[in-house]
N, C-alpha and C positions, 0 to 999 in steps of 0.2 A: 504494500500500500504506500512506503515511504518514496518507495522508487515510482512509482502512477504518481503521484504527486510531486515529487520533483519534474517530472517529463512535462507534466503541463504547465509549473512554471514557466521550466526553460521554455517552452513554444510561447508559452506568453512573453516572456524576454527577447526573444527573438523575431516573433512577430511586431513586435515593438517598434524592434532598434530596425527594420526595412520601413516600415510607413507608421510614425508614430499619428501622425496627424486622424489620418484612415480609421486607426485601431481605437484609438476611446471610443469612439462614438459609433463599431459595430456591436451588435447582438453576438458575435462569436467571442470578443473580447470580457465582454461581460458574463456570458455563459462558462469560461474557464478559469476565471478569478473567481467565479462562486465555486466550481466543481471545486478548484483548487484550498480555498476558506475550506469549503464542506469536508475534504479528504482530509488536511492538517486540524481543524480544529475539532473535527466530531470524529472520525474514526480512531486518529494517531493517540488523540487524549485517554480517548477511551480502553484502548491497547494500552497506553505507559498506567491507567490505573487498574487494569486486571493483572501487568507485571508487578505496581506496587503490592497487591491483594497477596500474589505468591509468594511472591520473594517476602513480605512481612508472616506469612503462616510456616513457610521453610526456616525464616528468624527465630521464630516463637518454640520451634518445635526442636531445633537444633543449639538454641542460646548462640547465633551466629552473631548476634546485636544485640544490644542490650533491649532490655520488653521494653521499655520507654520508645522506643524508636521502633520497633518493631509494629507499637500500638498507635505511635503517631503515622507508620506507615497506610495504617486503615484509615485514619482518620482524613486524611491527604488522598487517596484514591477515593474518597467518598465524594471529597470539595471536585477532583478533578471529573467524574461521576455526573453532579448532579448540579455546581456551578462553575462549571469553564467558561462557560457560556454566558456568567452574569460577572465575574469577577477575572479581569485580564491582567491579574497578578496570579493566577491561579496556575498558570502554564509556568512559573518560572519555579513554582517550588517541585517538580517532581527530578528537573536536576539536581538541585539542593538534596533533594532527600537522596538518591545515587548518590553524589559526594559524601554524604557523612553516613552512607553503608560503605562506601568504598575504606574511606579513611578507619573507620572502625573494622574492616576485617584486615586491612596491613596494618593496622596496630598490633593486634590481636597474633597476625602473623611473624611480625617482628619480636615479638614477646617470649617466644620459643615457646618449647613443649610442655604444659602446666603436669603430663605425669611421667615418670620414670618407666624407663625404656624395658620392657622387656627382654630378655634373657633366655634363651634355651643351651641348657645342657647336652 
């Protein structure tokens, strides 16, 4: 879906930059900045908040994050959910939330192994 919607940028970018004049004021121009609105804001949103849903139940279930985040993750795919669409700071937090899962599992990583190695005789 990411890549359909990149393509009809670039065609709207490119139909552009040959007849800018032409292109505002066709029905085809307009018809591709909505599909293109309609694909990044309603489908892709909705896809990064059923990733946040997993990836926070995979956290919860494995102590990958700490629950705090893992519960802010649900609470953050609900807003991206049910207002993307009313709140247009609402697309900037589901990177924020990836950085501070990323940062907290190379912490975590960097911390070395919390138990003593096994041994066979």
């Amino acid at each position: 879906m990411l890549f359909v919607a990149a393509a009809v940028v670039g065609a709207i970018i490119v139909a552009f930059r040959a007849a800018p004049d032409a292109l505002v004021h066709s029905a085809t121009f307009h018809f591709g900045r909505g599909l293109a609105y309609g694909m990044i804001n309603i489908y892709l949103v909705k896809t990064a908040a059923v990733f946040m849903i997993t990836t926070s139940t995979i956290a919860i279930y494995t102590g990958l994050t700490p629950r705090w985040l893992a519960i802010g993750g649900y609470v953050i795919a609900v807003v991206l959910l049910i207002g993307s669409s009313y709140f247009d700071w609402s697309l900037l937090v589901f990177p924020l939330w990836v950085l501070l899962v990323s940062l907290f599992i190379l912490r975590d990583r960097n911390a070395g192994p919390n138990i003593a190695p096994l041994h066979r005789n």
